[in-house]
C-alpha positions as CSV (number, residue, x, y, z in Angstrom):
1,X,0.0,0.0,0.0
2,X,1.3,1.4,1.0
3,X,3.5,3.6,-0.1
4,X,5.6,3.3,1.7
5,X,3.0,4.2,0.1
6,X,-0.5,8.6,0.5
7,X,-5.2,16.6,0.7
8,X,-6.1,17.1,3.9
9,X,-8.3,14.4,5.4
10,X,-12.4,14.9,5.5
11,X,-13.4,13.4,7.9
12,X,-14.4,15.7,11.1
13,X,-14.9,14.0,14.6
14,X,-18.5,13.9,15.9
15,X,-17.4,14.1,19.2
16,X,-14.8,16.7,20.6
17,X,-11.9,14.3,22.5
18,X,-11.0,15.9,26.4
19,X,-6.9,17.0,25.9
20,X,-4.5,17.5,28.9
21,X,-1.4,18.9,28.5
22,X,0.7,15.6,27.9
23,X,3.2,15.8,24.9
24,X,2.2,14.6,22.1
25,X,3.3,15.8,18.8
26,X,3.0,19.5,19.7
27,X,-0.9,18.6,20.8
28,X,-2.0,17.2,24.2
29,X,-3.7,14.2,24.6
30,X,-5.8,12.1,27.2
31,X,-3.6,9.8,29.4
32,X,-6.3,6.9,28.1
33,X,-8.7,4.7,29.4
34,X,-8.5,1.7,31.4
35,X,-7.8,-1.4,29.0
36,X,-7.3,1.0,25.9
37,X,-3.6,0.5,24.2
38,X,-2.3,4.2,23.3
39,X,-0.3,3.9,19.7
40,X,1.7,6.9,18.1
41,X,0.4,7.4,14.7
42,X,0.2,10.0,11.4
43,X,-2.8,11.7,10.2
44,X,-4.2,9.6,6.8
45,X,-3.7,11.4,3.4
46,X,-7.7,10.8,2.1
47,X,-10.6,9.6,3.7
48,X,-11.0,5.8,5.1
49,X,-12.6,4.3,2.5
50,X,-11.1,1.0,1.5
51,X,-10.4,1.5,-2.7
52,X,-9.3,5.2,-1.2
53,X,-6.4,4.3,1.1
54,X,-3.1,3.3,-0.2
55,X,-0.4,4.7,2.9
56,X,0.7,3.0,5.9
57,X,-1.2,5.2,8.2
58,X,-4.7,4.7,6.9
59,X,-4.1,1.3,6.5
60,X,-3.4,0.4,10.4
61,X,-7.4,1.8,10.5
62,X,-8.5,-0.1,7.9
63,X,-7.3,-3.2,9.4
64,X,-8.9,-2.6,12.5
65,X,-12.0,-2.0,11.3
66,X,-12.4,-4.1,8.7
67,X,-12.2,-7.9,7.6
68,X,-12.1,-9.4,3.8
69,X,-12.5,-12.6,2.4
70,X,-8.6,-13.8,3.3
71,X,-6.3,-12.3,5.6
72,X,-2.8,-12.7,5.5
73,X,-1.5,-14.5,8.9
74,X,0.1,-12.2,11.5
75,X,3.4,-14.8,11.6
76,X,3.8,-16.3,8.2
77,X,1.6,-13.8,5.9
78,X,0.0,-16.6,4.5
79,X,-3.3,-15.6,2.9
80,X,-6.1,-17.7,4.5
81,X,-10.0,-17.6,4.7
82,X,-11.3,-15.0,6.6
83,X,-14.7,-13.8,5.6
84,X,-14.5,-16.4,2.7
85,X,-16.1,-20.1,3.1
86,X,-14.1,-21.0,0.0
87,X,-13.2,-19.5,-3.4
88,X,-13.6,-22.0,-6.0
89,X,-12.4,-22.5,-9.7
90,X,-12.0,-24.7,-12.7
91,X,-10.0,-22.4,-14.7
92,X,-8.2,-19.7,-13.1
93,X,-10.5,-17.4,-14.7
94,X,-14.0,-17.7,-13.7
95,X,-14.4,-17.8,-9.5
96,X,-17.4,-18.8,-7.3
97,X,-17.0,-17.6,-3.7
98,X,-19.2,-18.4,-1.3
99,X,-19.0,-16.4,2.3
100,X,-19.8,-17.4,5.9
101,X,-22.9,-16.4,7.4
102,X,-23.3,-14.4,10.7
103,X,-21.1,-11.5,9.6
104,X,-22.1,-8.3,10.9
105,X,-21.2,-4.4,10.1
106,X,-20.7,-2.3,13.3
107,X,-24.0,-0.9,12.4
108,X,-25.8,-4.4,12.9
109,X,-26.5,-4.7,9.3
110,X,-25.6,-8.1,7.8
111,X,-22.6,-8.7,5.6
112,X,-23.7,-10.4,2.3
113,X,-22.5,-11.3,-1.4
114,X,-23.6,-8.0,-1.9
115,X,-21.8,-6.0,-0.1
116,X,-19.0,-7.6,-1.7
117,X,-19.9,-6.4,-5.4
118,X,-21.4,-3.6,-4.5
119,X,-17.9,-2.6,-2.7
120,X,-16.1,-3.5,-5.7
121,X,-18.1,-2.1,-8.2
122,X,-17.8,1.3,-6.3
123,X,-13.9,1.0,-6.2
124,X,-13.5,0.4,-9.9
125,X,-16.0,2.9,-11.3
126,X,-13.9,6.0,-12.5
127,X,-16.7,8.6,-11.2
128,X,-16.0,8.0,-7.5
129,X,-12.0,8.6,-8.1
130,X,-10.4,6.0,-5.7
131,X,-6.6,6.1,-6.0
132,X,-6.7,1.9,-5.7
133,X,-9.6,1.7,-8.4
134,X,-6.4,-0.3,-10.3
135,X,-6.9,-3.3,-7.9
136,X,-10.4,-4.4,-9.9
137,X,-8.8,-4.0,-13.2
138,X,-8.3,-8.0,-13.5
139,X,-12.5,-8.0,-13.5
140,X,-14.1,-8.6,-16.8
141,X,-16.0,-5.0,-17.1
142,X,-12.8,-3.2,-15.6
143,X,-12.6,-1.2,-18.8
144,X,-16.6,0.1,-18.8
145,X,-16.7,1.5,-15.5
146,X,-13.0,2.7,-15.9
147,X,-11.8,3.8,-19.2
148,X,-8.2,4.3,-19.9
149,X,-8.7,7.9,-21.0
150,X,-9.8,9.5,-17.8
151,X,-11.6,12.4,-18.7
152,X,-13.9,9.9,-20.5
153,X,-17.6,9.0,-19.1
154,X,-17.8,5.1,-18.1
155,X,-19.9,3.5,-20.1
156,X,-21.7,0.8,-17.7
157,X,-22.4,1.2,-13.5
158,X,-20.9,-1.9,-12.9
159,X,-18.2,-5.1,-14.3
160,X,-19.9,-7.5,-15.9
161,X,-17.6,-10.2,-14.1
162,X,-19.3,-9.8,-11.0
163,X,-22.7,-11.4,-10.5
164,X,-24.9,-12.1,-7.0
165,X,-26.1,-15.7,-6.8
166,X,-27.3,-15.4,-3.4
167,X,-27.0,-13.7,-0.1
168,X,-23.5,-15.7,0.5
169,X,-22.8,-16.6,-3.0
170,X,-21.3,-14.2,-5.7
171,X,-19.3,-14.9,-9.0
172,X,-16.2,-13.2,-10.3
173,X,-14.9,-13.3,-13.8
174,X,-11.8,-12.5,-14.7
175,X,-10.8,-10.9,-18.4
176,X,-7.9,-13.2,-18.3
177,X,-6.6,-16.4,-16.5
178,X,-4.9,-14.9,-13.1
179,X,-4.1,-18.2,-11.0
180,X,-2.3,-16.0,-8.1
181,X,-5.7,-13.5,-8.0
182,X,-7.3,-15.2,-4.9
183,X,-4.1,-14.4,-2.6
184,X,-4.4,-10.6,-3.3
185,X,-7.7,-11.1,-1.7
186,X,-6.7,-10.2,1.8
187,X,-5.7,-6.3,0.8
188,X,-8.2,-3.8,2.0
189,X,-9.4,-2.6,-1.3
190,X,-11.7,-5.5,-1.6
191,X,-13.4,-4.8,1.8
192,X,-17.1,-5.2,1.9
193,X,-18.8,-1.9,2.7
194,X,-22.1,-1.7,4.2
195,X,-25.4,0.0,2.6
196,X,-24.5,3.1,4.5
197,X,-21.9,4.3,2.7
198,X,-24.4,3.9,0.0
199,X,-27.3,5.7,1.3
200,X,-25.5,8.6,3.2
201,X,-22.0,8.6,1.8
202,X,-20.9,11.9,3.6
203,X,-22.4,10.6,6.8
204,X,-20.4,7.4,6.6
205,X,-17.1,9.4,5.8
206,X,-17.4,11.2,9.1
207,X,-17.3,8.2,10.8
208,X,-16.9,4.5,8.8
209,X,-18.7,1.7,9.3
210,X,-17.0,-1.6,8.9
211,X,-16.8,-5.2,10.1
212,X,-13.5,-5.6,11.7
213,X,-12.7,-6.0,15.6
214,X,-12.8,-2.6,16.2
215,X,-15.3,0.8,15.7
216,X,-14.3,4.6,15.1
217,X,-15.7,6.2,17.8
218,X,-14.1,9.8,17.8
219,X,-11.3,11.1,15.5
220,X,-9.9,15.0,15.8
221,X,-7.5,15.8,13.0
222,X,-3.8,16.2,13.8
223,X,-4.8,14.9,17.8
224,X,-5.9,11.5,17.7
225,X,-8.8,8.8,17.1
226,X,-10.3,6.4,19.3
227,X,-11.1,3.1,18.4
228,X,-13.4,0.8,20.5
229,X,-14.0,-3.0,20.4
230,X,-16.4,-4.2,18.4
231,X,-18.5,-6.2,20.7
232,X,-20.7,-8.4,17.8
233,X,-17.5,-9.5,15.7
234,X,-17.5,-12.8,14.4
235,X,-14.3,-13.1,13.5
236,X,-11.7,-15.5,15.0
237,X,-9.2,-12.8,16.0
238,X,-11.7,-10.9,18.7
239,X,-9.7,-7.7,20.3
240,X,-8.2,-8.5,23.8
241,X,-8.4,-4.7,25.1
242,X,-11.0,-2.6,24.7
243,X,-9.5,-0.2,22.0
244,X,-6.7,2.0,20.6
245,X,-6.3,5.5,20.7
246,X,-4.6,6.1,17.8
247,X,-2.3,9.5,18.6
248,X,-0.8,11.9,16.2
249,X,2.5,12.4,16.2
250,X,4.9,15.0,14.3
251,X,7.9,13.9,15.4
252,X,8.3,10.0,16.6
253,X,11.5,11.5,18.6
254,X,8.4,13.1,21.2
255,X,6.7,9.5,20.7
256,X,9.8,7.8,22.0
257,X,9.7,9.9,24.8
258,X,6.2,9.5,25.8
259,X,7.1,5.8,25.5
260,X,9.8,6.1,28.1
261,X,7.5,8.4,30.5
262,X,4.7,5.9,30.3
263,X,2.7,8.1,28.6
264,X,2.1,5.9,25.7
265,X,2.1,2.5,24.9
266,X,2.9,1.2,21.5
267,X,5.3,3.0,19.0
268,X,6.0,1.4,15.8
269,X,8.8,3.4,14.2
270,X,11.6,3.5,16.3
271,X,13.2,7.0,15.5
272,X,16.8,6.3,13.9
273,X,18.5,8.1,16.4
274,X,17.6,6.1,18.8
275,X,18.1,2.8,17.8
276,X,21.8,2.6,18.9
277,X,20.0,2.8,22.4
278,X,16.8,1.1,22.0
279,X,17.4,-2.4,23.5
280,X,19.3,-0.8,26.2
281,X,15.9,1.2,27.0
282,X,13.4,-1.3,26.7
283,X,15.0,-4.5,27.4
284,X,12.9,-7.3,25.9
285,X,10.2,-4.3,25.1
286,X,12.1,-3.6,21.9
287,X,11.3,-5.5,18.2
288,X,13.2,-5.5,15.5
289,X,12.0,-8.3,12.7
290,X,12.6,-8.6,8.9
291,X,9.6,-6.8,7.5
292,X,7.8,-7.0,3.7
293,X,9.4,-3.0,3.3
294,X,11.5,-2.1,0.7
295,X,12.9,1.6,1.0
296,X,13.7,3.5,-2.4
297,X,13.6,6.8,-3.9
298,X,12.0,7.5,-7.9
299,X,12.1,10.0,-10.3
300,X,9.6,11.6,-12.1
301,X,10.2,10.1,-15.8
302,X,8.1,12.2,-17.4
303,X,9.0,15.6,-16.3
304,X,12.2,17.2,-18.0
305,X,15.6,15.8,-17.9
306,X,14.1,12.5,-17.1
307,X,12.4,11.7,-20.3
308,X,15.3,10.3,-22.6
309,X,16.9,6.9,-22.7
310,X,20.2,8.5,-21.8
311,X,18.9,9.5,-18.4
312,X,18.6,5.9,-17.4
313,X,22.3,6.1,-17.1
314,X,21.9,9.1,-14.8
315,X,19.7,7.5,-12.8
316,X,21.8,4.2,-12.6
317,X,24.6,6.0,-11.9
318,X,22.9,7.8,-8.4
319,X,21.8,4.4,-7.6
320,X,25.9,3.2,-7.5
321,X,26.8,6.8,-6.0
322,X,25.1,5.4,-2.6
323,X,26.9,3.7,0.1
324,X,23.8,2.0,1.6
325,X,26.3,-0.2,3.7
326,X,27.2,2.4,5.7
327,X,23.8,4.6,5.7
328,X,22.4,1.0,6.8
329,X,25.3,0.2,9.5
330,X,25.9,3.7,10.9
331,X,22.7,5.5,11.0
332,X,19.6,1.9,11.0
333,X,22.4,0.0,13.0
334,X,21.5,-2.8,10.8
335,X,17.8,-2.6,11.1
336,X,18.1,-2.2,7.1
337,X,19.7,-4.3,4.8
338,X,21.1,-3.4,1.6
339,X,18.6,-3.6,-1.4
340,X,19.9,-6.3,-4.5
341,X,16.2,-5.9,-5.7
342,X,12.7,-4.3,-5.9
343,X,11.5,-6.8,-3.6
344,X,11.7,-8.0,-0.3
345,X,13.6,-11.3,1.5
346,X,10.4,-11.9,3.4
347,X,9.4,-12.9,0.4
348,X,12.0,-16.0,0.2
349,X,13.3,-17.2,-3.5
350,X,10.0,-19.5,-3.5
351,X,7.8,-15.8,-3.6
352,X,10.1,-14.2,-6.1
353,X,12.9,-12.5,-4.3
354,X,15.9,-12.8,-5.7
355,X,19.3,-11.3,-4.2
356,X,21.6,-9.7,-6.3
357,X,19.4,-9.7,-9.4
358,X,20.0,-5.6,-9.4
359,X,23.7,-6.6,-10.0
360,X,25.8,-3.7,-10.0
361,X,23.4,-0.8,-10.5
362,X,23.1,-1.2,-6.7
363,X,26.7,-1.4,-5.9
364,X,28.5,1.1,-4.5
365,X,31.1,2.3,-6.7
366,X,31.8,5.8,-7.1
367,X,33.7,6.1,-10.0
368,X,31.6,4.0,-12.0
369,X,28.4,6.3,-10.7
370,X,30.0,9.3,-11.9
371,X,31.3,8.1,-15.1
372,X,27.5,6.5,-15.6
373,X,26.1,10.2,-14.9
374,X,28.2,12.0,-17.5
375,X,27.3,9.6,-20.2
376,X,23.7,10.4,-19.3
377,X,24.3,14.3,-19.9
378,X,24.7,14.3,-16.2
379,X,22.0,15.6,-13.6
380,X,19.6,17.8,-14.9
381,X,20.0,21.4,-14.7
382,X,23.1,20.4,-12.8
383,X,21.7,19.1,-9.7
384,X,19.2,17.2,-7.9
385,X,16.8,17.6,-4.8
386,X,16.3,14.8,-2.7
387,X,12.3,14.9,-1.1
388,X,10.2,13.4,1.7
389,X,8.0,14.3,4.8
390,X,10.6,14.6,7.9
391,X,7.4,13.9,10.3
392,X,7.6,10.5,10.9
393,X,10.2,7.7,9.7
394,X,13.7,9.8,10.8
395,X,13.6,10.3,6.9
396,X,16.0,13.6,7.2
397,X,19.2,11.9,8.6
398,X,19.6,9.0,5.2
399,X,18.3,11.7,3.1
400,X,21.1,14.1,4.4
401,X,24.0,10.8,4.3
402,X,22.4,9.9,1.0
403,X,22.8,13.4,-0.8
404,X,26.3,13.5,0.6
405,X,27.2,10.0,-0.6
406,X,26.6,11.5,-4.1
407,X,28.3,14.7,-3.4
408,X,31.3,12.8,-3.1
409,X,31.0,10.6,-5.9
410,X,30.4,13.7,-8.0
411,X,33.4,15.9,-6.2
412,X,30.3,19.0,-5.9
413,X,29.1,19.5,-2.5
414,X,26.3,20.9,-4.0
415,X,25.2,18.2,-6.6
416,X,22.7,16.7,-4.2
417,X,20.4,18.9,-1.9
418,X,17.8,17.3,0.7
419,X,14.1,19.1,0.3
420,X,12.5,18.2,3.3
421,X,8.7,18.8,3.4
422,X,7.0,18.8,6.6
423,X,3.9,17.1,6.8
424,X,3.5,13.1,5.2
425,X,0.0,14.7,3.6
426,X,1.4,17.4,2.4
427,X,4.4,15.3,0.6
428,X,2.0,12.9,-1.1
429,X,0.2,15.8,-2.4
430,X,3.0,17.3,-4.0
431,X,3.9,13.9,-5.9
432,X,0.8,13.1,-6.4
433,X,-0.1,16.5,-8.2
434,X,3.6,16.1,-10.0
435,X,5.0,19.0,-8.1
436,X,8.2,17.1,-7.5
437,X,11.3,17.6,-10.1
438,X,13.8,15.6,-8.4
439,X,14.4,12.5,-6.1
440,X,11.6,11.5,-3.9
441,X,11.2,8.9,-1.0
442,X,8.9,5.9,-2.6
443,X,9.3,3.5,-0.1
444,X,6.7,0.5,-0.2
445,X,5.3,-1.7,2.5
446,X,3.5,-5.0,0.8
447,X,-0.1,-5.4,0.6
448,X,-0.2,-9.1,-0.2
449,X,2.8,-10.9,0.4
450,X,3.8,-11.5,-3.7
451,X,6.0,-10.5,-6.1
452,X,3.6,-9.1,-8.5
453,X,2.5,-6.4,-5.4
454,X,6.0,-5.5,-5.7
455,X,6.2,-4.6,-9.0
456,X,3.1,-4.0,-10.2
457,X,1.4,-1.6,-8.6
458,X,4.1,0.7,-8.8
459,X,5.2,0.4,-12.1
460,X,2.3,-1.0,-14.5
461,X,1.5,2.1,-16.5
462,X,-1.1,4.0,-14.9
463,X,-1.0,1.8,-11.9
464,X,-2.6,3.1,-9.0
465,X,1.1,3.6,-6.8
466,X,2.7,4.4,-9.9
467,X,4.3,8.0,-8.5
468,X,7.0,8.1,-11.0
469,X,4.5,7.4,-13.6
470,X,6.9,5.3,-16.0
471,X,5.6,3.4,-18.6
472,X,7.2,0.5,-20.4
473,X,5.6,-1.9,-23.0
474,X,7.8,-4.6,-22.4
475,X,7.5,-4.4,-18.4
476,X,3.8,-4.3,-18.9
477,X,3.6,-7.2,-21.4
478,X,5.6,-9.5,-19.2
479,X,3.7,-8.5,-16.1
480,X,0.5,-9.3,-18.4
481,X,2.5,-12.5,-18.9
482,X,3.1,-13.6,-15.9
483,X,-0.5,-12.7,-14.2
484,X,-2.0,-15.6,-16.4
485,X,0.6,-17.7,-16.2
486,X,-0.8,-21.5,-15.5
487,X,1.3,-22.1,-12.8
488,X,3.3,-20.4,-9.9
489,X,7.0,-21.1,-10.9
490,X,6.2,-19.6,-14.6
491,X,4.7,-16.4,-13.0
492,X,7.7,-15.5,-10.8
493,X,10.1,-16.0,-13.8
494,X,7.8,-13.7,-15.6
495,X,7.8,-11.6,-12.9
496,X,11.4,-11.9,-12.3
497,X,11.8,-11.0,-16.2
498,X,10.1,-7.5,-15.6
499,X,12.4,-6.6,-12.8
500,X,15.2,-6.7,-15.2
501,X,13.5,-3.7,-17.3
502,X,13.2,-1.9,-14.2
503,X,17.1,-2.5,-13.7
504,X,17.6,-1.4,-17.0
505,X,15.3,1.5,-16.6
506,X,16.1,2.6,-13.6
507,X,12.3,4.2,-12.4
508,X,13.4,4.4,-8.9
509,X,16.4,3.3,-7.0
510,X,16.5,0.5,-4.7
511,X,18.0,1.2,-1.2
512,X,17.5,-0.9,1.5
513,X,14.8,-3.9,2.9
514,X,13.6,-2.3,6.2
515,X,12.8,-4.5,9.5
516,X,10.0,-3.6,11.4
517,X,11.1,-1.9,14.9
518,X,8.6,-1.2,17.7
519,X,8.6,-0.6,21.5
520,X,6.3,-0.6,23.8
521,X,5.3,0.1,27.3
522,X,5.4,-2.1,30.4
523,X,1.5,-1.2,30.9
524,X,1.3,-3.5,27.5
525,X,1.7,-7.0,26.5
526,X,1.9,-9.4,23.4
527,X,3.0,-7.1,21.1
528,X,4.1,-7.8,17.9
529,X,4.4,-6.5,14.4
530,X,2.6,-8.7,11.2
531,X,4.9,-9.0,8.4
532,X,3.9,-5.7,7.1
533,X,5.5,-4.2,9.7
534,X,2.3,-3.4,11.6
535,X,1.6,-3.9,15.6
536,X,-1.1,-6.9,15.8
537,X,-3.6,-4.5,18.0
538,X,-6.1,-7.2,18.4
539,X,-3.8,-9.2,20.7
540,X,-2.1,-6.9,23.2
541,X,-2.8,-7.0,26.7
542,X,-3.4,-3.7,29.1
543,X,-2.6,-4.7,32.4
């Protein structure tokens, strides 16, 4: 999603929350209720709804407070049944899926085949602009709801692949064979959503309505939301507190601190300048776990200076002016692993990573890089900016190490510049509205744990995470390739194939696979982080 990947949010809280004068981010908060787990979090770029949410921060909601048809396990992130009582097929391209009964919205409302379609339907159709719309392209219909040119008017309300056969029964036809399709089937764009958001859309965003362990109860922009347990969940994973209040923070440093003070419970970034002193801090408290995130920065390929074939070499040649060794060793001591790929090792060679397949294009060597760079007609105008939000993720000290790393390469101390935004909203915005002309952050945390959601979300043309909005025929043909591909082992050398254009390419540069760190209070227990890199809420303990 996340990029890792993602306006200023709409949604307004219905009920003002009570603030002390605690730190928190620059706001005070509550000091929380009895049996309620208090997490450091970032405002979400766009509202909550499920085909509208592609960033870390609105995901952690959206995985409270909602369930799909699989969910991928909190250990191994093996996709299994959740909502689904099975997903059947003959051919890999036409799918009956039949879902359990008792399901519930938070609003008491059943959950149904419909809600299912009607959900998807919603998230394809090009009139209601949802940024993950991409997901439902493998649906037969894809292209009337959403056509490619999109200032067009769709031409049908809904795919024609998807058909109710009962309350618990629906079909799904696919325009092409897609064998892997049913393991994407945990990520939250295919959410069921409940005939509220239908009926009173606005009413909904102020306050969603979903069928996961927990239920918004109160959110205040830029201060916190507060989460409570969903009581009626049928689900096997029922919450073992009573809620999260999810609290804002600018600057995970202040979160780290609160940590220590006791006056919060669960932080899930570990700031990087404190992670030489983390285990000393919190003892067994501290996690640090291989994660499904892959760190990288793009360019934007369509802007000037970026548009030629020669500029791949410029490109390549930044990638080998990096010394992600010693960003990795000295500043993440070792909580990052230098990148070989576009992927992830959580994956293992079985999913599709495969190390050292970047070869040298992600090998430190300065004199190579520079050489690489002046063959490409060298930077563009001269120099480059380096951009991200410094509000969460300690993203201003490797930015700073990383535009000094190239500085020397190129003998210019002022080749490389950092451009440091301040707010994560405000960043996405300026990508997403192409206001970027140099280096950004693109870092991506998996959705589904496959190759293809390494790849292809982020650069199939038009693809919904697509920020440096390259194109490429052949990547896209052997993506297309390897999607209806009749078995496993034929997709990931597909898949494997169109990594090799992205090598060649150079879209974005490949820096390091991230572990997931995380502390938490001694007020809190059984924590841990899913293989996304996200703390398990459902399970902790407030003692």
């Amino acid at each position: 999603m996340r990029a890792a990947t993602r306006l200023t949010w709409a949604i307004a809280a219905t009920t003002a929350l009570a603030l002390t004068a605690t730190a928190c981010g620059g706001n005070g908060t509550a000091s929380g209720s009895a049996g309620v787990v208090r997490a450091s979090w970032g405002d979400p770029q766009h509202p909550l709804e499920p085909a509208n949410t592609n960033e870390v921060q609105g995901g952690k909601v959206l995985d409270m407070i909602f369930r799909g048809l699989k969910r991928y396990d909190p250990e191994t992130g093996e996709a299994k049944d959740e909502m689904a009582e099975s997903i059947e097929t003959t051919d890999q391209q036409n799918f009956t899926v039949k879902i359990k009964s008792g399901w519930t919205f938070s609003d008491g409302t059943p959950v149904t085949a419909a809600s299912y379609v009607d959900a998807w339907n919603y998230g394809a159709n090009l009139k209601n602009a949802q940024i993950s719309s991409y997901f439902f392209q493998f649906i037969e219909g894809y292209d009337a709801v959403h056509p490619a040119d999109e200032n067009a008017t769709p031409s049908a309300d809904t795919m024609s692949g998807l058909k109710v056969v009962d309350d618990h029964t629906f079909t799904v036809k696919l325009n092409e064979p897609f064998s892997l399709w049913p393991e994407t089937l945990g990520y939250a764009a295919y959410s069921p959503l409940p005939r509220a958001f239908f009926d009173d859309h606005a009413t909904w965003l102020n306050k969603p309505i979903g069928n996961g362990p927990y239920k918004i109860d109160t959110y205040t922009k830029s201060q916190s939301m507060k989460l409570v347990k969903y009581e009626e969940y049928a689900g096997p994973d029922k919450a073992q507190n009573e809620g999260v209040e999810l609290r804002v923070y600018t600057d995970n440093n202040t979160a780290y601190t609160d940590l220590q003070a006791g006056n919060l419970d669960v932080i899930d970034d570990v700031p990087a300048s404190q992670l030489k002193n983390a285990q000393k801090d919190l003892g067994d408290r501290y996690i640090n776990q291989p994660a499904g995130i892959i760190q990288t920065v793009a360019f934007p390929v369509t802007q000037d200076g970026w548009t030629s074939p020669e500029s791949a070499k410029v490109r390549q040649g930044l990638s080998m002016a990096i010394d992600r060794q010693e960003i990795t060793s000295k500043i993440y001591f070792d909580t990052r692993t230098p990148a070989t790929d576009f992927t992830s090792p959580v994956l293992g060679d079985a999913g599709g990573y495969q190390e050292g397949l970047c070869g040298e294009y992600c090998t430190y060597d300065p004199e190579r890089a520079k050489q690489l760079i002046e063959e490409g007609g060298g930077l563009p105008g001269g120099k480059i900016t380096l951009s991200s939000n410094v509000d969460t993720g300690s993203h201003r000290q490797w930015m700073d190490a990383a535009c000094n790393s190239i500085n020397n390469a190129l003998d210019d101390t002022g080749a490389c510049t950092v451009n440091p935004v301040p707010t994560f909203a405000d960043f996405r915005n300026q990508i997403t509205e192409g206001r970027i002309s140099g280096m950004f952050r693109s870092g991506w945390q998996m959705d589904y744990p496959l190759i293809q959601n390494f790849l292809q979300p982020l650069y199939y043309t038009n693809a919904s995470s697509n920020d440096s909005r390259y194109s490429s025929p052949e990547f896209d043909r052997l993506i297309n390739e390897a999607n209806s591909a009749s078995d496993e082992a034929e997709a990931i050398g597909k898949f494997r194939d169109a990594e090799k254009v992205l090598v060649q390419d150079m879209p974005a540069i490949p820096l390091w696979y991230q572990n997931g760190t995380a502390g938490y209070s001694t007020r809190v227990s059984d924590v841990k982080l899913n293989p996304f890199s996200v703390p398990v809420y459902t399970d902790i303990k407030v003692s």
